[in-house]
C-alpha positions in Angstrom: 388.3 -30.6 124.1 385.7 -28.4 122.4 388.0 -25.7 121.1 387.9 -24.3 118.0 388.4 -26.5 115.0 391.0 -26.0 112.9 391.0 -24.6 109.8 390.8 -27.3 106.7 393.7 -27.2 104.3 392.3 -27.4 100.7 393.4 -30.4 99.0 395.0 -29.0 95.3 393.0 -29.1 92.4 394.4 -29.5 88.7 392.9 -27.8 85.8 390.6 -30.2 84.2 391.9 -29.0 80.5 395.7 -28.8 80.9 396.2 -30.7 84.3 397.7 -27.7 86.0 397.8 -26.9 89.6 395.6 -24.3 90.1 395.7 -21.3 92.3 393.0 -21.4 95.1 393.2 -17.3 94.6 392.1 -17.4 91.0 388.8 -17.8 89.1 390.6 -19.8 86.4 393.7 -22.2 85.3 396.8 -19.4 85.1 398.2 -22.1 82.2 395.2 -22.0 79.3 392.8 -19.6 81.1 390.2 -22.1 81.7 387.4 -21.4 84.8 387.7 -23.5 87.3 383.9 -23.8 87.4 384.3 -27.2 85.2 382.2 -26.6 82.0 379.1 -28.7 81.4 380.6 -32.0 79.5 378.2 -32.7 76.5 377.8 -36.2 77.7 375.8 -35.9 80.5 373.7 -33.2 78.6 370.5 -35.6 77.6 369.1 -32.5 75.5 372.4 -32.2 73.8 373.5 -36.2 73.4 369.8 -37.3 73.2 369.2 -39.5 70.0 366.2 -40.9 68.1 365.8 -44.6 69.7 364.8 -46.8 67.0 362.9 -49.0 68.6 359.9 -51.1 68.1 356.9 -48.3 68.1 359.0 -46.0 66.0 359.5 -48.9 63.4 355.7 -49.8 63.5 354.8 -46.2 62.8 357.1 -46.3 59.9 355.4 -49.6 58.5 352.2 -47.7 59.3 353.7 -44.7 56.9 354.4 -47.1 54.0 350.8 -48.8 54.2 349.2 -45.4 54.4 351.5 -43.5 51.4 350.3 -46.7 49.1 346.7 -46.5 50.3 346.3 -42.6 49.8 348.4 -42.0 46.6 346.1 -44.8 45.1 343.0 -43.6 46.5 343.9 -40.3 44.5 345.1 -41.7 41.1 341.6 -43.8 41.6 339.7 -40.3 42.3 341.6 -38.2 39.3 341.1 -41.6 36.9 337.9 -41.5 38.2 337.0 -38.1 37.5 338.3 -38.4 33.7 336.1 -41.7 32.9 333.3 -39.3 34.2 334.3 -36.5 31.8 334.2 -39.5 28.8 331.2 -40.4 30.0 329.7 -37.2 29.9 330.9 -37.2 26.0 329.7 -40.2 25.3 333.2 -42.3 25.5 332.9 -44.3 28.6 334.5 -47.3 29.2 333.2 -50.7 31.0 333.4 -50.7 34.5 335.6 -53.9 34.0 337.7 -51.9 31.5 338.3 -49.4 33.7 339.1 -51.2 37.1 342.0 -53.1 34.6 343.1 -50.4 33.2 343.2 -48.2 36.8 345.1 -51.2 38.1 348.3 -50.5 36.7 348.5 -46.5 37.9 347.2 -47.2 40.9 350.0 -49.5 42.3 352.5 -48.0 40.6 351.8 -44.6 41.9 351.2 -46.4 45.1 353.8 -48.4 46.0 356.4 -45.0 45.1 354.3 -43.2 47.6 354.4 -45.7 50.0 358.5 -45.7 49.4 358.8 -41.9 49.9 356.4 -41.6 53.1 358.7 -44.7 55.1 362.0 -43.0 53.7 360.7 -39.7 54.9 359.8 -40.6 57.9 362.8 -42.9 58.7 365.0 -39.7 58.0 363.3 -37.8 60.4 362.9 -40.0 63.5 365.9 -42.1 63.5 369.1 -40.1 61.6 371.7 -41.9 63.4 370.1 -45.0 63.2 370.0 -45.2 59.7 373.5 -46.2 59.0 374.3 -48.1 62.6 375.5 -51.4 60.7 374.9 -53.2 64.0 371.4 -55.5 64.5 370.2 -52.7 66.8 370.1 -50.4 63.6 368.9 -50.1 60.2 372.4 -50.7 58.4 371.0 -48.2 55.4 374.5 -48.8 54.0 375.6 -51.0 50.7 378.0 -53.1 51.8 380.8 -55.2 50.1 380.5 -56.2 46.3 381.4 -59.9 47.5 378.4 -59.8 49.9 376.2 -58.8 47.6 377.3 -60.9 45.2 376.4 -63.9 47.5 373.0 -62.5 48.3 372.4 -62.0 44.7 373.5 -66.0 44.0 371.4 -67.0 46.9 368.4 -65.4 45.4 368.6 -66.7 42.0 368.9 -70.6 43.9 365.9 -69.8 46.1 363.6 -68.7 43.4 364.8 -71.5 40.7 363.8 -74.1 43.6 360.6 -72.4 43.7 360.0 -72.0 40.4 360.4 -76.2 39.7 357.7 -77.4 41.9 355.1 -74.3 41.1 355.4 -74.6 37.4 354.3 -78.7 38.0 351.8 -78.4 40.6 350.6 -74.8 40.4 347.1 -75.3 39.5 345.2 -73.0 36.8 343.1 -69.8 38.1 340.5 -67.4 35.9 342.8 -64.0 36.1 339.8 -61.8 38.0 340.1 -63.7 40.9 344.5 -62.7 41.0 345.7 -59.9 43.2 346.8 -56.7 41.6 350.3 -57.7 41.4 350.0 -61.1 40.1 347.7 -59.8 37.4 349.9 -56.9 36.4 352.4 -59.9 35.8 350.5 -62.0 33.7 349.4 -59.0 31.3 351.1 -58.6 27.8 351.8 -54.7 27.0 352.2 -51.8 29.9 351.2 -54.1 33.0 353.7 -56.6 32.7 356.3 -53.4 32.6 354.9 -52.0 35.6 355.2 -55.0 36.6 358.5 -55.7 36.2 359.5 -52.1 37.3 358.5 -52.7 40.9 359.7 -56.0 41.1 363.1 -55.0 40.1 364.1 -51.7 40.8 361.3 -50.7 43.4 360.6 -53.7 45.7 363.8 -54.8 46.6 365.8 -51.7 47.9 362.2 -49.9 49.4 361.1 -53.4 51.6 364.5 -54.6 52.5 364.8 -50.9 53.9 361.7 -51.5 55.5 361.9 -54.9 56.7 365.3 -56.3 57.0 366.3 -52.6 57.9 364.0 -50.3 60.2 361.7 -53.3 61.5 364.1 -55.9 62.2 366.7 -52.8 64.3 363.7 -51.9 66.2 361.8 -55.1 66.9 365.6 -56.7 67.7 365.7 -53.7 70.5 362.2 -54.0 71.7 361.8 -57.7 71.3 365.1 -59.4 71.6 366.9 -61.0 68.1 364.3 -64.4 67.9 360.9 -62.5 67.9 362.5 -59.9 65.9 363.1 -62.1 63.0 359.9 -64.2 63.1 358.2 -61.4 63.1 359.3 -59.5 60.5 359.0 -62.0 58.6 355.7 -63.0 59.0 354.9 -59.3 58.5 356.2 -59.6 55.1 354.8 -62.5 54.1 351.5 -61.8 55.0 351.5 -58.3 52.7 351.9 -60.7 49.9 348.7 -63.4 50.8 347.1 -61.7 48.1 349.4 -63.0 45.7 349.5 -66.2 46.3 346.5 -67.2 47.9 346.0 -69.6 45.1 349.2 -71.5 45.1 350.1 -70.9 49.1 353.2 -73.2 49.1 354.5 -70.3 47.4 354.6 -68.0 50.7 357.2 -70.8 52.1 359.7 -69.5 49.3 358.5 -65.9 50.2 359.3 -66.8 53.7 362.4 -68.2 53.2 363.8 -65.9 50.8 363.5 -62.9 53.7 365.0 -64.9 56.0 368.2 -65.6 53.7 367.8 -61.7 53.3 368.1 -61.1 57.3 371.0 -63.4 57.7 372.4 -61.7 54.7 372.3 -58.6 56.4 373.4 -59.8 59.8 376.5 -61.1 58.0 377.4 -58.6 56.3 376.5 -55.6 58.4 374.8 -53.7 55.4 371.3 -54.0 54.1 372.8 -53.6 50.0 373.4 -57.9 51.0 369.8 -58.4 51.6 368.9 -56.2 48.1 370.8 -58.4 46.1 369.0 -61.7 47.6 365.7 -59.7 47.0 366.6 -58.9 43.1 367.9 -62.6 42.7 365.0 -63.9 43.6 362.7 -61.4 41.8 364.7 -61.2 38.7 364.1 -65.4 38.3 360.4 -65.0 38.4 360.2 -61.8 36.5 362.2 -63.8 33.7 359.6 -66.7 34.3 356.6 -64.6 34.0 358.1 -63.2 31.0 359.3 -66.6 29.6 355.4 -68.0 30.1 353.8 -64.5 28.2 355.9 -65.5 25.4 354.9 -68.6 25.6 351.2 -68.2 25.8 351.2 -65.6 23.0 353.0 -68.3 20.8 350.5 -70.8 21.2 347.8 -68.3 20.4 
């Protein structure tokens, strides 16, 4: 009853490369050599499989880069600029201090908004890698995208701004140019601010804050928050970083609003942020050519 138990049989074990038997005798698989210590799979390694989340605090921080790279490469063009109107002065050549806020203006937010650009792709390289081109809504979808989708997005942009346009060239009322954000004043100046101008609102703004926004910020907020919040919030974001611009006319942040929404579904759609670019240009490239059409128009009369 309590004699001695009997000695276990080892059950056979196979080779977890080649799915031979293997020899309970020997330290590895007699068909490919392999140890029978099974090595350590790389998908339970976290060090080794671990990857940047992109989530809703790593998004923020890189919103927080972008505000921070305008702010500082500003604040230095202001303090070189600065430091030259001193030098005139010294000789005798200084300018007004209204002369030389205007013509600071246009450097400063130039400069600025490139700095901005490079700090968020920087830092968006660095923390998220991987997440950069996940086309799905929990990434950034950094990719271009189809030339039909962004064909749409570009129609869709040129019909949300042309609706804009209508009603805010009838009922937007008339305001004295100092009391304008930066931007909108750039716009409105003949010469080297309307070109700046119409550099960033082209070629800068659109492939630099759908990045941002439609890209990095929606992927992490959609994680964090879930796909509703995500959206509205975002969105709101953007919106409110343009209140200086039309804090005079604000109907004009509805077609702001709506026109990054279009952008999000754009880029939903079609899996790729070069969608929501296009709906970005559209829509800028209707009022740059408005803003243009009005300089001439002005100059004419004068």
């Amino acid at each position: 009853m309590f004699g001695p138990t009997p000695p276990q049989i080892p059950s056979e074990q196979k080779c977890h490369y080649c799915g031979r038997s293997l020899d309970p005798q020997s330290a590895s698989c007699a068909g490919c050599g392999t140890s029978r210590i099974p090595p350590i799979i790389e998908s339970f390694s976290p060090a080794a499989n671990e990857k940047p989340a992109l989530n809703a605090r790593n998004a923020t921080l890189i919103l927080a880069a972008f505000l921070a790279g305008q702010f500082c490469v500003a604040a230095i063009v202001g303090f070189v600029y600065g430091f030259g109107e001193a030098i005139k002065g010294a000789s005798g050549g200084a300018s007004s201090h209204v002369e030389m806020s205007r013509s600071f203006l246009v450097p400063a937010t130039l400069f600025g908004f490139v700095g901005g650009g490079i700090a968020m792709i920087w830092l968006s390289r660095s923390l998220l890698k991987e997440a950069l081109v996940d086309a799905t809504e929990l990434g950034a979808a950094w990719v271009i995208g189809r030339g039909r989708d962004i064909a749409k997005g570009l129609a869709i942009g040129v019909i949300i701004a042309i609706f804009f346009i209508i009603p805010a060239t009838i009922l937007r009322p008339q305001t004295d140019e100092d009391s304008l954000g930066p931007l909108a004043r750039m716009a409105i100046t003949p010469g080297l601010p309307q070109i700046a101008w119409l550099v960033m609102a082209l070629l800068l703004a659109p492939p630099l804050e759908e990045m941002l926004f439609r890209g990095v910020l929606y992927g992490g907020y959609r994680r964090s928050l879930g796909p509703t919040r995500a959206a509205w919030l975002t969105t709101s974001i953007f919106a409110m970083l343009h209140i200086t611009e039309v804090i005079h006319y604000l109907p004009a942040i509805f077609a702001i609003a709506g026109m990054a929404l279009l952008a999000l579904r754009m880029r939903l759609r079609s899996a790729a942020i070069g969608p929501a670019i296009a709906v970005h240009f559209g829509y800028n490239f209707v009022i740059g050519l408005e803003v243009i059409c009005s300089t001439l128009f002005r100059n004419g009369r004068g």
